[in-house]
C-alpha positions in Angstrom: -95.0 179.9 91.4 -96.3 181.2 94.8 -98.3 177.8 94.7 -95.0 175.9 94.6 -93.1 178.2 97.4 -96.1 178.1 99.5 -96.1 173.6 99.5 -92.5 174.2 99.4 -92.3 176.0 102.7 -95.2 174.2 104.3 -93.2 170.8 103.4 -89.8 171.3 103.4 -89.2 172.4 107.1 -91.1 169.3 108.4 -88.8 167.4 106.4 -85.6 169.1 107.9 -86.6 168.1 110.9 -86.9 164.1 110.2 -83.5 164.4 109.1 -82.2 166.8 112.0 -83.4 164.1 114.6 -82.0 160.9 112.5 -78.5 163.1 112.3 -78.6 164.2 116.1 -79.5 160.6 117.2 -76.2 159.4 115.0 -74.2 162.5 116.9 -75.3 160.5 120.1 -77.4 163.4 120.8 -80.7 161.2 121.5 -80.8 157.4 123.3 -83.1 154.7 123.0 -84.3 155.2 126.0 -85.4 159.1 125.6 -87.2 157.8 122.2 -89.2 155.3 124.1 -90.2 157.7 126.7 -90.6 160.4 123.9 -92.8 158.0 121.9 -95.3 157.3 124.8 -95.4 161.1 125.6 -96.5 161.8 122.3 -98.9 159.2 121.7 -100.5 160.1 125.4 -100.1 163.8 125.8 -98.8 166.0 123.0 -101.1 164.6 119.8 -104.3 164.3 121.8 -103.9 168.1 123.2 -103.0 168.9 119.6 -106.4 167.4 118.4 -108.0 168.8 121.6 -107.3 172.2 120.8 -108.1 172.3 117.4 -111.2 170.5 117.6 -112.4 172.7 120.7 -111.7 175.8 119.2 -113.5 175.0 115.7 -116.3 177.0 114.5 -117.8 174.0 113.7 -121.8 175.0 113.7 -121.0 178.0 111.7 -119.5 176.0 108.8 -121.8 172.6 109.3 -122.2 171.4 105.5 -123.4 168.2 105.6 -123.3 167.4 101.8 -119.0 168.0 102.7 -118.8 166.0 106.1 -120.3 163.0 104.3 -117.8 163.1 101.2 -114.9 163.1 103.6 -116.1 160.3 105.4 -117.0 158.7 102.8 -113.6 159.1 100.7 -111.9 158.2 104.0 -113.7 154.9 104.4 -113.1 153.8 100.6 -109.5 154.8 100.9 -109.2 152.9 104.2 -110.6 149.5 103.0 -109.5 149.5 99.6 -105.9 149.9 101.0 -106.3 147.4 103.9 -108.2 144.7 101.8 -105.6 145.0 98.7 -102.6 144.4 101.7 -104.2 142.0 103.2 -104.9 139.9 100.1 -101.6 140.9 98.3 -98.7 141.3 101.2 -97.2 138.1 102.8 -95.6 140.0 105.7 -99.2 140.1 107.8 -98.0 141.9 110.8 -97.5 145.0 108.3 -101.1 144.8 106.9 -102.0 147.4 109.4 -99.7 149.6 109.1 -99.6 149.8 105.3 -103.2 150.6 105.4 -103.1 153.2 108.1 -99.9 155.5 105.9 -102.3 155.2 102.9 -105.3 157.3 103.8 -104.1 158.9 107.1 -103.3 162.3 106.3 -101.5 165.9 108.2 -104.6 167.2 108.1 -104.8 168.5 111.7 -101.3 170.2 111.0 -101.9 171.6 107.4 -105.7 171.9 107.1 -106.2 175.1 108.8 -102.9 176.2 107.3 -103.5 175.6 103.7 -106.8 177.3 104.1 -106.1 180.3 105.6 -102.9 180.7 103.2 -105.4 181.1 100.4 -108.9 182.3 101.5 -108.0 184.2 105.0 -109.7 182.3 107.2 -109.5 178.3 108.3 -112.6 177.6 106.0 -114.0 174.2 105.7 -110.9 172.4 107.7 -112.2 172.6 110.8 -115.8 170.8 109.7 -113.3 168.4 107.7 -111.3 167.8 110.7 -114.2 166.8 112.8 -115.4 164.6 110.1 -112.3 162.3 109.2 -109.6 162.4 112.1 -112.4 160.4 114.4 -112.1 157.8 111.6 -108.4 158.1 111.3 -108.0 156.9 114.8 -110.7 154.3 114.8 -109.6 152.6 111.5 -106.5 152.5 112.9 -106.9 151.0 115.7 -109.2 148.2 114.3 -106.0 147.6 111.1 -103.1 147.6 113.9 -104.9 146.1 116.6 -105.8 143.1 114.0 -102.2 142.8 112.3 -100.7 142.9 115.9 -101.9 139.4 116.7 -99.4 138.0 114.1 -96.6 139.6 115.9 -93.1 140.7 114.8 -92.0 137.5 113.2 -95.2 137.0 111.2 -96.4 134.4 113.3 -100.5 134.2 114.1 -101.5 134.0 117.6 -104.5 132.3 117.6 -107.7 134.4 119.0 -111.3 133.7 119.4 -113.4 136.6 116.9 -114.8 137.2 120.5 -111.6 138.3 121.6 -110.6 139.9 118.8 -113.7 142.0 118.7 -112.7 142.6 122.1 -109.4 143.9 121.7 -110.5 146.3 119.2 -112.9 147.9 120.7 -110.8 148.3 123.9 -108.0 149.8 121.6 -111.0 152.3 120.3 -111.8 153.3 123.7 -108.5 154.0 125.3 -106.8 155.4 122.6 -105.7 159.0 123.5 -106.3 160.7 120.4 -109.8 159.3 120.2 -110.5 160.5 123.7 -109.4 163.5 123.0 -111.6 164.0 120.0 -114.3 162.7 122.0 -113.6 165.8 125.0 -113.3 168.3 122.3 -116.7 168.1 120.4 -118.5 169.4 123.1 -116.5 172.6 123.2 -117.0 173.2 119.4 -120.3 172.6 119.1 -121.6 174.6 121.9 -119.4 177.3 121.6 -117.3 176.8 125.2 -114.8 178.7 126.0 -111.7 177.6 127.8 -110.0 180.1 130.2 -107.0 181.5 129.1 -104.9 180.4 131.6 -105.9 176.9 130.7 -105.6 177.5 127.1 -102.0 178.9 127.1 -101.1 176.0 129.3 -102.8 173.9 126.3 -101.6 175.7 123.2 -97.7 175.4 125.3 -98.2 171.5 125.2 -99.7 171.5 121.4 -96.6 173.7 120.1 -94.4 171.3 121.3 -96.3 167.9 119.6 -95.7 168.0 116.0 -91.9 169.2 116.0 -91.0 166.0 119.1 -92.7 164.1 117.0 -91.0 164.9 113.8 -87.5 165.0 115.7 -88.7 161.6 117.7 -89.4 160.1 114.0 -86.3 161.2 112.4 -83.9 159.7 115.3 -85.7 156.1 115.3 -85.7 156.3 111.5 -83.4 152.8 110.5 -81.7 153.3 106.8 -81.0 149.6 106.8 -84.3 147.6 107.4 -86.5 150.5 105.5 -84.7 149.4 102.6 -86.0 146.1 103.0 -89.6 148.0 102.9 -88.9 150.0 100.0 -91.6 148.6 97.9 -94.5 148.9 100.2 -93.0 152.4 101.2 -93.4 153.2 98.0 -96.5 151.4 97.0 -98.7 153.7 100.0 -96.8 156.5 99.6 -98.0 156.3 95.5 -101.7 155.5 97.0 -101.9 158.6 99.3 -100.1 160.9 96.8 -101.3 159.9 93.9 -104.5 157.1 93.8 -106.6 159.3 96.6 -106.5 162.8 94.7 -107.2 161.1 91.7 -110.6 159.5 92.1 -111.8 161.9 95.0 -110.5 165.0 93.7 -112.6 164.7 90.4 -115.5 163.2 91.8 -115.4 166.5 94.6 -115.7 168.6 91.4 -118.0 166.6 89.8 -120.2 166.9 92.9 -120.2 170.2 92.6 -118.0 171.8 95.4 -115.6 174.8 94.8 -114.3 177.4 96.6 -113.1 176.7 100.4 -114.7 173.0 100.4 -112.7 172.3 98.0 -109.7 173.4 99.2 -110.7 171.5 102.7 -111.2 167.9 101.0 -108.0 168.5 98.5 -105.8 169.2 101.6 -107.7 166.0 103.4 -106.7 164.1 100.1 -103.4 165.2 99.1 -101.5 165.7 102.4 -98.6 164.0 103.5 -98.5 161.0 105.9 -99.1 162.5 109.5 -96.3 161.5 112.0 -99.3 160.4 114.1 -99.0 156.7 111.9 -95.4 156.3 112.9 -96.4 156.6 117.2 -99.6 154.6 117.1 -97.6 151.7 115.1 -94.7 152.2 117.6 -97.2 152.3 120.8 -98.9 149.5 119.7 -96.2 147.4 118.2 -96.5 147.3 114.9 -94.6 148.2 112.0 -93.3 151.5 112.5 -90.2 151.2 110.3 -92.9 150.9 107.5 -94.6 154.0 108.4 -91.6 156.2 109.4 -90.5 155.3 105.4 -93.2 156.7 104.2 -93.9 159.7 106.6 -90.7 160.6 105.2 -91.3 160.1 101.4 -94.7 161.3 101.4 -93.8 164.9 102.9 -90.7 165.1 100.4 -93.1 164.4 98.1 -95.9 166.4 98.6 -95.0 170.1 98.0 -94.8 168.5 94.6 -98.6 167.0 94.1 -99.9 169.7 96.8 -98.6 171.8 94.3 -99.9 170.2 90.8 -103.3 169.6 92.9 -103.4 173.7 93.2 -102.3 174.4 90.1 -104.8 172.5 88.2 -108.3 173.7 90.5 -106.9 177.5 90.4 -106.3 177.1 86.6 -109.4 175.5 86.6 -111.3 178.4 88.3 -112.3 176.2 90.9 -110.9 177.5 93.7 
């Protein structure tokens, strides 16, 4: 039961807030404009100050395992490519390819890594180590899906590029993406133990407070009833990969492997989190589907105080954790 309230109130609340934004934007509260200009503040200075800070502030050395960093990367990548290969062999809408792919495997770990660990061992564990390890591959995987689905465009259309330019354009969309950058900046900081003044650091820990809930309420108020329920099915479909497909062939095989304790804990909230709210701004920022993704942002976190909740259940009962 404290399981359950715990994924309840880690959940829930995020949830209210998709669906404060949606109802304040139908009160005429928000425009189209202010979600435009909200969208690009995000995308460029909220999320990456978010990473920034809790990448550079990560006691990363302390808790290096590197048995654990290279199960998350390597659950990450399979999840990744299994999900963009299966859409881009099975969906007929192309210019949703990437952003099918991205909702799948992308995960709140940022938000409630630190939080689920702490919550049950005290301290923030393994989630900063698996953090470091996955959210770098978040952003680059991302960019390479959406920057490749882009070049069919809105209507589904293919705009012809060379594999030059392609390659190109991807890379380019790796090395200016904020979040990315930001990751990049922030390594430094954890790894040699530098500390940021606290001026500085209230200024940054201001910003970072802000990024999750604007997102969340930016999310809500773009969210369109009427065309997600023409993207019910693949809504569903990622939302049932992320949930459900992940935790069950990485969860075991974590076990099987051999790790217990806070490790586990780390790679089962990296597996079974919801859908970050990052997915919805990158696909918005660099026009692609973001109905798609804000559909199943929204399912996944109603969803997940549920599997979040079996997922504990099952390792405490276990003795695993």
């Amino acid at each position: 039961m404290d399981s359950f309230i715990f994924s309840l109130n880690a959940t829930v609340p995020v949830f209210l807030i998709i669906v404060f934004g949606f109802v304040l934007m139908r009160f005429g509260m928000f425009t189209e404009d202010f979600i435009r200009v909200c969208d690009r503040f995000n995308f460029k200075v909220t999320l990456p100050i978010l990473l920034f800070v809790d990448i550079a502030t990560a006691d990363i050395r302390e808790s290096f395992d590197w048995r654990f960093s290279v199960f998350c990367i390597v659950a990450t990548t399979v999840m990744f490519f299994g999900a963009w290969i299966g859409a881009a062999l099975l969906m007929k809408d192309k210019w949703s390819v990437g952003a099918f792919a991205m909702s799948s495997f992308r995960g709140s770990t940022a938000v409630l890594g630190v939080a689920f660990c702490t919550n049950i061992y005290g301290d923030a564990g393994f989630a900063p180590l698996m953090i470091v390890s996955v959210v770098p591959l978040y952003n680059i995987y991302s960019v390479l899906a959406m920057t490749i689905s882009g070049k069919y465009g809105e209507a589904g259309a293919e705009q012809k590029q060379t594999k030059g330019q392609l390659v190109k354009s991807v890379l380019w969309g790796i090395i200016t993406n904020p979040l990315i950058f930001a990751i990049v900046v922030a390594i430094p900081f954890a790894m040699w133990k530098i500390t940021i003044p606290t001026i500085p650091m209230k200024f940054l820990n201001s910003i970072k407070a802000i990024a999750t809930p604007l997102a969340l309420l930016v999310l809500g108020a773009g969210f369109q009833p009427a065309e997600a329920k023409n993207k019910l099915k693949p809504t569903v479909i990622a939302t049932f990969l992320k949930l459900v497909v992940g935790p069950g062939i990485f969860l075991p095989l974590a076990v099987w492997f051999g790790f217990r304790g806070a490790p586990l804990v780390a790679i089962m909230v990296m597996l079974t989190s919801p859908t970050t709210v990052a997915c919805y701004i990158m696909a918005k920022s660099m026009k692609n589907d973001a109905v798609l993704t804000s559909g199943v942002v929204a399912l996944s976190t109603l969803l997940s105080s549920v599997t979040i909740t079996l997922s504990v259940f099952v390792l405490r009962s276990c003795g695993f954790i």
